[in-house]
N, C-alpha and C positions, 0 to 999 in steps of 0.2 A: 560482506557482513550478512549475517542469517539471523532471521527474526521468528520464531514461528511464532503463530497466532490460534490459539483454541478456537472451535464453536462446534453447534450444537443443532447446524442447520444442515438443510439439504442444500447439494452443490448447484442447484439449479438460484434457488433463493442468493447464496454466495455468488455467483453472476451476477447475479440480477443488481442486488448493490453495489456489487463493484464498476458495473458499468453505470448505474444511476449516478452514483455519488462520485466520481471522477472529475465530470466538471468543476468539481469544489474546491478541489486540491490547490488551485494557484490561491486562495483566499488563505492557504494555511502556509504559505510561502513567507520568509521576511521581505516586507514590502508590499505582499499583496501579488506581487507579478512574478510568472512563469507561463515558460514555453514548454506545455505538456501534451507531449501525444502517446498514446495508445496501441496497439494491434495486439488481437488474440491468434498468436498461432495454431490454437487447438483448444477447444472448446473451455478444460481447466489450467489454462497458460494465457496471463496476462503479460505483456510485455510492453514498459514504462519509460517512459525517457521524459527528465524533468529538466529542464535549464532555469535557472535562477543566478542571479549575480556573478556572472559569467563562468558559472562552474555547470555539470551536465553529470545528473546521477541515472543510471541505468538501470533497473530495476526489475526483474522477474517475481510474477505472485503467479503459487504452485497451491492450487485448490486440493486436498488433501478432502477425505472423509470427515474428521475429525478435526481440522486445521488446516493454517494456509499460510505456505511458509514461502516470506519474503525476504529474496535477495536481493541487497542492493551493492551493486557496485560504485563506492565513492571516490571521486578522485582524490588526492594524496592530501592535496589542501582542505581534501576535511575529514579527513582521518580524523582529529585531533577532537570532531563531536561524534566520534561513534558512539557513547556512552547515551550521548541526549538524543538522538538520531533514533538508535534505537529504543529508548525511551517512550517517544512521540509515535515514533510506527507502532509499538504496542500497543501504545492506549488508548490511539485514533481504531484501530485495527479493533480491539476488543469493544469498542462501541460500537464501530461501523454491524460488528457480527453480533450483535448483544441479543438475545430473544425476543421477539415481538413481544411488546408490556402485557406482562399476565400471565404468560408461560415459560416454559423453561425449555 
């Protein structure tokens, strides 16, 4: 599944939040808990691995100019929320990147 995400920043900034705000992600989990780790293979490649309730979504974020398009690989058992899945990465996504208050 492919999500892309607008913004308006530079990709140093787009780092920078996505590594800041990472820690945060098991609070947006049902439950509260997940086992999420990280590695950047190359500076605009974030690569994601989330387990929660015994399922494990694999994820690639591709820092783009313009946007930053997230792939996630879902196991089969949850195909079925692609619809809200993608949803939720949008709109977490488009606030994580939103402009610092005052600018555009």
């Amino acid at each position: 599944m492919r999500v892309p995400v607008q913004h308006n920043l530079p990709k140093e900034e787009v780092r920078r939040r996505l590594r800041e705000r990472m820690p945060e992600l098991p609070a947006h989990m049902p439950g509260g808990a997940a086992d999420v780790t990280t590695d950047w293979p190359d500076e605009d490649t974030m690569k994601l691995s989330v387990g929660a309730m015994g399922q494990t979504v694999h994820t690639t974020v591709s820092i783009e100019d313009t946007q930053v398009i997230v792939e996630l690989d879902l196991p089969p058992m949850l195909s079925f929320f692609k619809p809200i899945i993608a949803a939720a990465v949008a709109e977490k996504g488009t606030k994580l990147l939103a402009p610092p208050k005052g600018k555009d």
